[in-house]
SETIVO-696826 format. One record per residue: x, y, z of N, C-alpha, C, CB in turn. Coordinates in steps of 0.05 Angstrom, whole numbers. Glycine has a CB too. Layout:
<sites>
+--------+--------+--------+--------+--------+--------+--------+--------+--------+--------+--------+--------+
|    nxx |    nyy |    nzz |   caxx |   cayy |   cazz |    cxx |    cyy |    czz |   cbxx |   cbyy |   cbzz |
+--------+--------+--------+--------+--------+--------+--------+--------+--------+--------+--------+--------+
|      X |      Y |      Z |      X |      Y |      Z |      X |      Y |      Z |      X |      Y |      Z |
...
+--------+--------+--------+--------+--------+--------+--------+--------+--------+--------+--------+--------+
</sites>
This chain:
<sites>
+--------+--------+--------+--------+--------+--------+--------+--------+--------+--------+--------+--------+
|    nxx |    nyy |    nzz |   caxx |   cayy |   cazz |    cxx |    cyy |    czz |   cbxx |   cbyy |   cbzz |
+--------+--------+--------+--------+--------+--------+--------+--------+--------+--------+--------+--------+
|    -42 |   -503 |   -471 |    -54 |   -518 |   -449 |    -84 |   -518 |   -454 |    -47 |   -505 |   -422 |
|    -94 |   -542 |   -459 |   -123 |   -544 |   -449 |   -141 |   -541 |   -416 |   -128 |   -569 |   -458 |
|   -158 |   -536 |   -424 |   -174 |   -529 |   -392 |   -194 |   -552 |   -400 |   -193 |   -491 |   -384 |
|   -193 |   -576 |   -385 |   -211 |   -588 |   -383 |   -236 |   -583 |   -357 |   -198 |   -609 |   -386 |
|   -262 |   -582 |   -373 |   -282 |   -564 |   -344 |   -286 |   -603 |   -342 |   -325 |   -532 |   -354 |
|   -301 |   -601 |   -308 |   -316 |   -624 |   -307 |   -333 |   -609 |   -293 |   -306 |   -649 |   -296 |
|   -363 |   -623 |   -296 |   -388 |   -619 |   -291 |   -399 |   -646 |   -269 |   -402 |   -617 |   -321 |
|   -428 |   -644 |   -269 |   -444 |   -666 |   -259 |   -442 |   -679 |   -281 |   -471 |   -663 |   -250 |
|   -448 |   -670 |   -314 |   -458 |   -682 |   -338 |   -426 |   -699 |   -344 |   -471 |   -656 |   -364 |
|   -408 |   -694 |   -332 |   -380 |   -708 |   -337 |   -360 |   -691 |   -351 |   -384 |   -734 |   -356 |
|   -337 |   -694 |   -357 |   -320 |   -679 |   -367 |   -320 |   -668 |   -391 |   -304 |   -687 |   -364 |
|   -308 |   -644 |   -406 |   -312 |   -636 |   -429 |   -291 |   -647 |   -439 |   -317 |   -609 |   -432 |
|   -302 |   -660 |   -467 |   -287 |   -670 |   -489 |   -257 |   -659 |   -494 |   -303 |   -665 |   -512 |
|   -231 |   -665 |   -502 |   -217 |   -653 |   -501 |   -211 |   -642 |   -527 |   -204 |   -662 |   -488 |
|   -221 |   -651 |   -554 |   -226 |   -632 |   -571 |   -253 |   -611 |   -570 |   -224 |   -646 |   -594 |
|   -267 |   -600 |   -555 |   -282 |   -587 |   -551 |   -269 |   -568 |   -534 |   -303 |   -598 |   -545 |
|   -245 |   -569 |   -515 |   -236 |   -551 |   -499 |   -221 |   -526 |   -507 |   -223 |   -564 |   -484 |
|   -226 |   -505 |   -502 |   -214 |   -485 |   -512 |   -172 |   -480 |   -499 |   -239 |   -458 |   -502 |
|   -160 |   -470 |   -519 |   -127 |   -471 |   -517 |   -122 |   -449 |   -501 |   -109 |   -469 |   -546 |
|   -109 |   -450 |   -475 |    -99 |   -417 |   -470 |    -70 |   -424 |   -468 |   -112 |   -399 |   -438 |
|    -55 |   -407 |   -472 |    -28 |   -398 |   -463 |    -34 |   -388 |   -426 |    -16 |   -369 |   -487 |
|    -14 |   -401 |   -420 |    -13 |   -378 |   -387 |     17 |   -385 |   -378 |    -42 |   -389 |   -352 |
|     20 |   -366 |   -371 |     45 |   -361 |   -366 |     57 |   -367 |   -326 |     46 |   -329 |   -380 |
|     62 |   -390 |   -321 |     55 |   -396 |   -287 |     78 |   -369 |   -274 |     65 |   -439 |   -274 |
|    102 |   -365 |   -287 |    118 |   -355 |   -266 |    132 |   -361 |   -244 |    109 |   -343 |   -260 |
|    153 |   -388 |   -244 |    146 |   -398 |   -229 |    143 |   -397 |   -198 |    153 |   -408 |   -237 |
|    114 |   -393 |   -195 |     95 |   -383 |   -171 |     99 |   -400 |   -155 |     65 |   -380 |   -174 |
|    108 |   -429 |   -157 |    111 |   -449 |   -129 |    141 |   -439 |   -116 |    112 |   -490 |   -139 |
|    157 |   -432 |   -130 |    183 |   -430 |   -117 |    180 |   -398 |    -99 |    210 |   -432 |   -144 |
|    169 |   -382 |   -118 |    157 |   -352 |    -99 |    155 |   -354 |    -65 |    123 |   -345 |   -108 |
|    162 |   -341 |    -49 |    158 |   -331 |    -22 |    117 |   -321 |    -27 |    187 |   -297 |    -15 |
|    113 |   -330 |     -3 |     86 |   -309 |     -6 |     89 |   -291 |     11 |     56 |   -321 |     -1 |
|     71 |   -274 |      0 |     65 |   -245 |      7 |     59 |   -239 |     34 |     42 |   -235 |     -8 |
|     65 |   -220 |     43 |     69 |   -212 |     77 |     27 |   -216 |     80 |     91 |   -165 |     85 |
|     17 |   -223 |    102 |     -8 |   -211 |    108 |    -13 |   -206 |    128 |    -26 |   -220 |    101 |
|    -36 |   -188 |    133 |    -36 |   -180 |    156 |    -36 |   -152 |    164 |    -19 |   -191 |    163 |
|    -36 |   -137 |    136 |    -14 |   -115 |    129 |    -21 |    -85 |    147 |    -14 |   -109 |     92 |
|     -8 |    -66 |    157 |    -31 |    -53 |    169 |    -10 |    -20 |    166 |    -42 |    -68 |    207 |
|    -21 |      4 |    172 |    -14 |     26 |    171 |    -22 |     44 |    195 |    -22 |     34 |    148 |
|     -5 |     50 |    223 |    -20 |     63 |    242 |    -32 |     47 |    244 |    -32 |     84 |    242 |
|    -31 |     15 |    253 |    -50 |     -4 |    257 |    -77 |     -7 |    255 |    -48 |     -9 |    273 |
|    -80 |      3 |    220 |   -114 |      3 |    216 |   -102 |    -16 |    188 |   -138 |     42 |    210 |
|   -124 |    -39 |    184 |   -121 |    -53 |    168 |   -132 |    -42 |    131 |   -133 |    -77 |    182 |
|   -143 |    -29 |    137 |   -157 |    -20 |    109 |   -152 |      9 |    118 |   -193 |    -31 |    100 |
|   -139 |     30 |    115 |   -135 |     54 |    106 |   -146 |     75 |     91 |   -121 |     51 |     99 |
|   -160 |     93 |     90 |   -170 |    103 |     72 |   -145 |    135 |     64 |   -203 |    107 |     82 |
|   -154 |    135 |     30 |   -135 |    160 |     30 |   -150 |    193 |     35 |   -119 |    158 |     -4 |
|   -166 |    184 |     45 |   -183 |    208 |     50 |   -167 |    220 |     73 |   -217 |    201 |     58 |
|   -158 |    198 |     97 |   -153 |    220 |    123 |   -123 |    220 |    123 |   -166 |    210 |    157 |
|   -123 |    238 |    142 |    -91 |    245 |    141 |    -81 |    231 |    167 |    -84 |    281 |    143 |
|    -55 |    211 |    162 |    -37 |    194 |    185 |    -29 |    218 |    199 |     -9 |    175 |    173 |
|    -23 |    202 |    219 |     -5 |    218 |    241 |     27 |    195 |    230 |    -21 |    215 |    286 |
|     46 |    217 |    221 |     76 |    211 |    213 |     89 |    219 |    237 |     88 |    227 |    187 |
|    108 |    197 |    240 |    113 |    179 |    227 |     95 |    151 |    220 |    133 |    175 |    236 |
|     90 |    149 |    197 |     74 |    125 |    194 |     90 |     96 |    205 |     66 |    124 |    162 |
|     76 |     75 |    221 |     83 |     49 |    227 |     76 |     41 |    206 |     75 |     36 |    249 |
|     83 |     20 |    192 |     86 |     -5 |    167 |     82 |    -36 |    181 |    123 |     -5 |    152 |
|     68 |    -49 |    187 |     83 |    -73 |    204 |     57 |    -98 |    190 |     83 |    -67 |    250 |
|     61 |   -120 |    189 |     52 |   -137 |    167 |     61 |   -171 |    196 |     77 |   -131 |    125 |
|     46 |   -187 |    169 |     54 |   -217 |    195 |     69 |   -230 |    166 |     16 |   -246 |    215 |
|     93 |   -248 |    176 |     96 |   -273 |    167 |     78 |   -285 |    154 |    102 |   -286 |    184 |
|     92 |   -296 |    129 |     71 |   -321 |    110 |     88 |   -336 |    111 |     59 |   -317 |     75 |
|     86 |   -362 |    100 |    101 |   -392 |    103 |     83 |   -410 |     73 |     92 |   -412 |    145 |
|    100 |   -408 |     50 |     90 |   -425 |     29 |     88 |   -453 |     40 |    107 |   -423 |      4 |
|    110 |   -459 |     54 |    108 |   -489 |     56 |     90 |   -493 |     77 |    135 |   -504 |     62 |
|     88 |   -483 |    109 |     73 |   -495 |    109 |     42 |   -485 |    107 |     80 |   -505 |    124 |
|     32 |   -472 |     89 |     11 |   -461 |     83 |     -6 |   -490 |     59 |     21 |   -427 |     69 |
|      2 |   -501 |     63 |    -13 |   -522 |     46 |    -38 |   -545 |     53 |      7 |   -538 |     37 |
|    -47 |   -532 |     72 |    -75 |   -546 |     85 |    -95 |   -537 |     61 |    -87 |   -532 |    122 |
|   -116 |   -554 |     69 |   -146 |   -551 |     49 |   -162 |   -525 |     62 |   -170 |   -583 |     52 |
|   -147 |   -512 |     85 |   -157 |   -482 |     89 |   -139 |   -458 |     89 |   -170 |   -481 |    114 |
|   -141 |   -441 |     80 |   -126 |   -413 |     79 |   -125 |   -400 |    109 |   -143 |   -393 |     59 |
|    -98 |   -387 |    107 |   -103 |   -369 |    133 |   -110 |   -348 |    126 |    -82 |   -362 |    151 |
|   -123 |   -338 |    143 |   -145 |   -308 |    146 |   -119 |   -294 |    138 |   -163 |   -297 |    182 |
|   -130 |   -262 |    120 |   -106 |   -243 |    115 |   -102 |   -228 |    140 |   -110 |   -223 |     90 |
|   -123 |   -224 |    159 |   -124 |   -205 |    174 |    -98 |   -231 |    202 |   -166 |   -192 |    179 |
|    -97 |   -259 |    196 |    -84 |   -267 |    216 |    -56 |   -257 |    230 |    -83 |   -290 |    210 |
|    -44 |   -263 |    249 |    -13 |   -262 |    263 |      0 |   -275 |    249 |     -8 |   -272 |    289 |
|     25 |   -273 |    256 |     51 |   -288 |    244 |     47 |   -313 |    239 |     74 |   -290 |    261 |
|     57 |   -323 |    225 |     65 |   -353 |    221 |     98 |   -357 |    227 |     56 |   -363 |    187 |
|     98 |   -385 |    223 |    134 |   -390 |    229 |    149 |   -381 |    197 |    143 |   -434 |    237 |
|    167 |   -367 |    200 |    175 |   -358 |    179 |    191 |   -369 |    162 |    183 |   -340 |    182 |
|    186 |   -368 |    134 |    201 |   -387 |    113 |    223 |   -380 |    121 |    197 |   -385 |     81 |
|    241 |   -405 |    124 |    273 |   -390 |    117 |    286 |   -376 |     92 |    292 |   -408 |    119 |
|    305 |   -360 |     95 |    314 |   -347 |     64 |    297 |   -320 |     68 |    303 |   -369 |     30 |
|    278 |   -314 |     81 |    246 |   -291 |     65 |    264 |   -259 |     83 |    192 |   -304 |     89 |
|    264 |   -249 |     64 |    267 |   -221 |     75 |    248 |   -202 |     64 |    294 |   -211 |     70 |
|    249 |   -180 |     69 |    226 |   -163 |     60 |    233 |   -132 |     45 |    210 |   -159 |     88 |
|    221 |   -124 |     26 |    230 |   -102 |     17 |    202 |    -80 |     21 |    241 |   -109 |    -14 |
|    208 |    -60 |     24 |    185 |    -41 |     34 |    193 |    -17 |      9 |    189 |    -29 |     74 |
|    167 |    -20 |    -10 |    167 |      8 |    -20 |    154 |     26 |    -17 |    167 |     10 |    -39 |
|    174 |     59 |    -14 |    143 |     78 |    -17 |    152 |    104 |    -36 |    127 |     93 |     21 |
|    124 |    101 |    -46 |    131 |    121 |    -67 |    107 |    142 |    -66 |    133 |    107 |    -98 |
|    121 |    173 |    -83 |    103 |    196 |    -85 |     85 |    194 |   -108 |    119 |    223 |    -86 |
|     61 |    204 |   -104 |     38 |    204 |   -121 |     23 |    223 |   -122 |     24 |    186 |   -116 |
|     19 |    236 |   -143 |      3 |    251 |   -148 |    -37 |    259 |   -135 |      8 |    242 |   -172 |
|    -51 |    281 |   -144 |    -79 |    280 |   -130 |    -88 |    256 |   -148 |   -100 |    310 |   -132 |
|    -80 |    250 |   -171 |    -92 |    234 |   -192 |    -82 |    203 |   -186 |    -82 |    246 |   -222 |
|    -66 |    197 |   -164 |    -58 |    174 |   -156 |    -35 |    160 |   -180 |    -85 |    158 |   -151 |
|    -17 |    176 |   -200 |     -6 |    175 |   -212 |     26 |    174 |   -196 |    -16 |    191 |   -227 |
|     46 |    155 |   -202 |     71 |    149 |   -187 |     86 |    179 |   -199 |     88 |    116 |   -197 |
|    100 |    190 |   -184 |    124 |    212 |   -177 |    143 |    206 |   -179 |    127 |    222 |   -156 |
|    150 |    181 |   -157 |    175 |    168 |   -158 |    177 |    160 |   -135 |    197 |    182 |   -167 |
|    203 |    142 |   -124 |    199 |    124 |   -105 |    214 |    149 |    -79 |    216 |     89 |   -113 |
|    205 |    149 |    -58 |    214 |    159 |    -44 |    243 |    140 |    -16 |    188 |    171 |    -37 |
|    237 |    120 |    -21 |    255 |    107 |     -4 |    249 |     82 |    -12 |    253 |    111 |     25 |
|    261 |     63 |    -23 |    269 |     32 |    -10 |    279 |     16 |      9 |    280 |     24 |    -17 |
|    269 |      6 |     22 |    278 |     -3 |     57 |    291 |    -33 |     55 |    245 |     -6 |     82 |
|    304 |    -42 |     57 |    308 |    -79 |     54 |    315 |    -88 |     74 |    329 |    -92 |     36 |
|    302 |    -97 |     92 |    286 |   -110 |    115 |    297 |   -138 |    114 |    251 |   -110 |    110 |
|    312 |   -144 |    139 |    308 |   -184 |    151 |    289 |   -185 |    159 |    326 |   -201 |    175 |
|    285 |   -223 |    150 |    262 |   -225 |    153 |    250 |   -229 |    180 |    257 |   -240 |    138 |
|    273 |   -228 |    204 |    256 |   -228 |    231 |    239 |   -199 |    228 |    280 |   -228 |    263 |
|    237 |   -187 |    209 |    228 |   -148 |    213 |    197 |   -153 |    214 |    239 |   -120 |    178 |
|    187 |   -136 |    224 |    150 |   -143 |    207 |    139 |   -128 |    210 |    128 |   -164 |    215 |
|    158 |   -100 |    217 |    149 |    -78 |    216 |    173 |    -47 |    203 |    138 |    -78 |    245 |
|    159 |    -24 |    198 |    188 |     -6 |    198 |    173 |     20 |    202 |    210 |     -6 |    165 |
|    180 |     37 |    195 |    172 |     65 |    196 |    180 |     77 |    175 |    180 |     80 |    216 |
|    156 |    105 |    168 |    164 |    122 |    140 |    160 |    153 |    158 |    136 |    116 |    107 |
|    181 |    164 |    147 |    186 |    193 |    165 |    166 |    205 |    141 |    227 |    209 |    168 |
|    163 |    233 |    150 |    152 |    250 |    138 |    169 |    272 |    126 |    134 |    258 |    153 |
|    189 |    272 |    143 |    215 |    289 |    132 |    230 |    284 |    101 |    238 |    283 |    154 |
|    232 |    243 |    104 |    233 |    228 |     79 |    222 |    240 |     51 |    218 |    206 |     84 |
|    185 |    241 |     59 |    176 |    247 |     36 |    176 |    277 |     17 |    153 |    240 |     41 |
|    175 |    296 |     43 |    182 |    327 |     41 |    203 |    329 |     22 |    193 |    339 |     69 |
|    224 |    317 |     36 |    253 |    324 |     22 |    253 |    311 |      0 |    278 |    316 |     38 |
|    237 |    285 |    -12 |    244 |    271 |    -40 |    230 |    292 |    -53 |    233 |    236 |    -47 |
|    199 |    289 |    -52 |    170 |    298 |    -61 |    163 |    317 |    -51 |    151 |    284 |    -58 |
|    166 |    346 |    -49 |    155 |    363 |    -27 |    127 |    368 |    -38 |    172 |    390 |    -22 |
|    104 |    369 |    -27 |     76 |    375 |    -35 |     66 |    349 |    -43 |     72 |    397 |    -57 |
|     75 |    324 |    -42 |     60 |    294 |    -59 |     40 |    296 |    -35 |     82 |    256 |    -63 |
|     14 |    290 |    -50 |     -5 |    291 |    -37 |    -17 |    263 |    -23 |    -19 |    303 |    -54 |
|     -8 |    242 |    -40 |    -11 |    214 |    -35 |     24 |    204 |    -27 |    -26 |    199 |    -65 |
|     21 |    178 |    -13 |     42 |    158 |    -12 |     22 |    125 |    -20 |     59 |    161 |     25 |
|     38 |    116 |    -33 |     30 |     83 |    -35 |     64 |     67 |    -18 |     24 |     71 |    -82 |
|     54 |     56 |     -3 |     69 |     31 |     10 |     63 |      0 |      2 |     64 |     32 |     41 |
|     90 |     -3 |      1 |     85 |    -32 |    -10 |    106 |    -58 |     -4 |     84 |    -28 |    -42 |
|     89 |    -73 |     13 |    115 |    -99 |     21 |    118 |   -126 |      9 |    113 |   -109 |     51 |
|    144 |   -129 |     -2 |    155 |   -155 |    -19 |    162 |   -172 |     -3 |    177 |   -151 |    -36 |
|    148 |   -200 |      0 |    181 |   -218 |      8 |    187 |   -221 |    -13 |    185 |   -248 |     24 |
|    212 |   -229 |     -7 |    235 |   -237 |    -23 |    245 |   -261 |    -11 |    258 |   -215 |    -25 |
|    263 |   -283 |    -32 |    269 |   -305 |    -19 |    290 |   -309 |    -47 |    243 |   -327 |     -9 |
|    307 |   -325 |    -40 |    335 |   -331 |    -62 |    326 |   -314 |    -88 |    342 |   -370 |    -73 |
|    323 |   -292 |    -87 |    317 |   -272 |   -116 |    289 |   -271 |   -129 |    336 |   -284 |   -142 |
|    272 |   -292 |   -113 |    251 |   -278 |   -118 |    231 |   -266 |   -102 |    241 |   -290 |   -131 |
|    225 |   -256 |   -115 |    196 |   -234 |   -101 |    174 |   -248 |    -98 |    184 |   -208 |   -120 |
|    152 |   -240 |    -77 |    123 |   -244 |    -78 |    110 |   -243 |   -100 |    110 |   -228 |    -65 |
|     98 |   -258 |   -108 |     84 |   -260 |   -133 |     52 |   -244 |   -132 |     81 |   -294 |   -139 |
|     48 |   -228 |   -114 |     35 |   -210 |   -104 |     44 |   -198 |    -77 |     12 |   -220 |   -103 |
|     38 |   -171 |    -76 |     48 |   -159 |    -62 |     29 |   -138 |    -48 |     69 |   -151 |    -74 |
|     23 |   -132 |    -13 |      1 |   -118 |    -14 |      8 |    -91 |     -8 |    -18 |   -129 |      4 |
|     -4 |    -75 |    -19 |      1 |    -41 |    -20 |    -24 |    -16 |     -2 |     -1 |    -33 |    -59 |
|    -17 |     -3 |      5 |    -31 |     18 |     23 |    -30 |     51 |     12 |    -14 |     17 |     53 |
|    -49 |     64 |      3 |    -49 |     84 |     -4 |    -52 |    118 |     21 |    -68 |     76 |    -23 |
|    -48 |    122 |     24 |    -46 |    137 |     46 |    -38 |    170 |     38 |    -24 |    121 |     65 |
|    -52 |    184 |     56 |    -46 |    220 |     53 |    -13 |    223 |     48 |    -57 |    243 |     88 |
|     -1 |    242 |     44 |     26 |    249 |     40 |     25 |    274 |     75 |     32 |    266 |     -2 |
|     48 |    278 |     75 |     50 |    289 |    107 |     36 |    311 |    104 |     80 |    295 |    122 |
|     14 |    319 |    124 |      2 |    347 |    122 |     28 |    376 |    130 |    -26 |    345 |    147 |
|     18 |    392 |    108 |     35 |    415 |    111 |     10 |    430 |    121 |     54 |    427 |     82 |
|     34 |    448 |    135 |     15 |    477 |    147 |     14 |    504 |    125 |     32 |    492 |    180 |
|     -3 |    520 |    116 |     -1 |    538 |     95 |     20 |    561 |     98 |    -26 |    550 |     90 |
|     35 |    563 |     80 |     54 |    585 |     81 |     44 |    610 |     69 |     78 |    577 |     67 |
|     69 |    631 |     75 |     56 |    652 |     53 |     32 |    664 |     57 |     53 |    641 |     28 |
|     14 |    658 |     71 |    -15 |    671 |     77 |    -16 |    701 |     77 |    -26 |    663 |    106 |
|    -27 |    718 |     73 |    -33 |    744 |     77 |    -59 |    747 |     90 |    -30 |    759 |     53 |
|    -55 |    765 |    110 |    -76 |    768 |    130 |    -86 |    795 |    121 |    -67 |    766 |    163 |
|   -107 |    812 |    127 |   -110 |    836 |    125 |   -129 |    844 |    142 |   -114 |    843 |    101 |
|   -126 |    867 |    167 |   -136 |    872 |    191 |   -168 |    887 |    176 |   -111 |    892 |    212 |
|   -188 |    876 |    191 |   -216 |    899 |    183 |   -225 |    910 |    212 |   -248 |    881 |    166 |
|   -233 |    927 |    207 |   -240 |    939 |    239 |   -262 |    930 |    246 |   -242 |    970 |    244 |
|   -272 |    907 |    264 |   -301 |    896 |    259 |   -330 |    911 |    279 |   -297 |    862 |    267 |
|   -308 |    936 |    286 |   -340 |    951 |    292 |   -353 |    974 |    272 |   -337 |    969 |    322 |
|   -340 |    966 |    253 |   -349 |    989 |    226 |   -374 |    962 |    208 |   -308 |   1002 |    198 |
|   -393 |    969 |    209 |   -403 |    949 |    183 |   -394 |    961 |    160 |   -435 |    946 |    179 |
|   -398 |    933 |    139 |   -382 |    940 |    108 |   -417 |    940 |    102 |   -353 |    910 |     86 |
|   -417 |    947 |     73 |   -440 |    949 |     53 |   -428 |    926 |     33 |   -445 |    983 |     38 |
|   -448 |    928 |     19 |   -442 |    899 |      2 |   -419 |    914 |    -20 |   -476 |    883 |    -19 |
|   -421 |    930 |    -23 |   -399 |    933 |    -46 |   -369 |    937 |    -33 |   -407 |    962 |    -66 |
|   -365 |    938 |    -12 |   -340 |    935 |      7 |   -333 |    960 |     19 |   -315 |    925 |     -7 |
|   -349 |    985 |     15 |   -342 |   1010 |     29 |   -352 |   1011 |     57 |   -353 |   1032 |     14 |
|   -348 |   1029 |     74 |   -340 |   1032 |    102 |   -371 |   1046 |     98 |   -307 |   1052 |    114 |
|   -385 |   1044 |    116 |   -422 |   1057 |    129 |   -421 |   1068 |    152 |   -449 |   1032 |    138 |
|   -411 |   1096 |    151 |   -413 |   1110 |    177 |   -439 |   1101 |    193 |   -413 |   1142 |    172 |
|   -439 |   1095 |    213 |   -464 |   1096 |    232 |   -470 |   1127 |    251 |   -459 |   1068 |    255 |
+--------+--------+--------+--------+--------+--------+--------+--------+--------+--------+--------+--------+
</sites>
């Protein structure tokens, strides 16, 4: 395939145009991608803080067809009328401190009236016990194919409380000395 550029100065020659291969996929027949997408209804997530689990999942309706105006809808918008055929697949998987995949902790497959679900914390315990991260991630789907992008959420893994601790009693009306022995007063 040639890329022909056009300019003010007029179009580039078409032996002057450089050849690419690209591979389309075909992207027109694709469902689009849920938007809207949100976690504990915050739209951007950070993996710094820790959710309160069970986490909410809930996203809006996209519509390829009729999404074909000369303007885009906002990602942050509400539902649209929903393609027919579109169902939704919800992945979440365990991840490492290094943000490295573990493995999937559940697959959810969602109709497409759904636009929302929930992820237990019990879920992730019992797949992944200690995954420090979760990534979520929602597909439509439509006659076998998938979103040709798909948007994902990185998020804390369920806070655990410390086990195992050892306590050890000091009598705190004795001062210590720096080397840790007892200072009669």
């Amino acid at each position: 395939m040639a890329i022909l550029t056009v300019t003010g100065q007029g179009q580039l020659p078409l032996g002057s145009a450089p050849v690419d291969q690209v591979l389309f996929n075909a992207r027109a027949v694709r469902p689009y991608r849920p938007g809207n997408f949100r976690v504990n209804g915050v739209l951007w997530p950070t993996p710094a803080d820790f959710p309160t689990y069970p986490l909410t999942v809930s996203w809006s309706h996209r519509n390829r067809i009729l999404e074909t105006v000369p303007s885009f809808t906002a990602w942050d918008a509400g539902n649209l009328t929903l393609e027919p055929g579109v169902s939704y697949q919800v992945l979440v998987e365990a991840m490492d401190s290094n943000f490295n995949v573990l493995g999937v902790v559940e697959t959810q497959n969602l109709p497409g009236s759904s636009n929302s679900t929930t992820v237990d914390a019990a879920t992730v315990d019992t797949t992944f016990p200690g995954a420090p991260f979760v990534r979520i991630t929602v597909t439509s789907v439509r006659d076998g194919w998938d979103s040709w992008q798909s948007p994902s959420h990185i998020v804390r893994g369920p806070f655990r409380e410390p086990t195992e601790l050892l306590a050890i009693y000091q009598d705190p009306t004795k001062p210590v000395n720096l080397v840790g022995s007892f200072v009669e007063v």
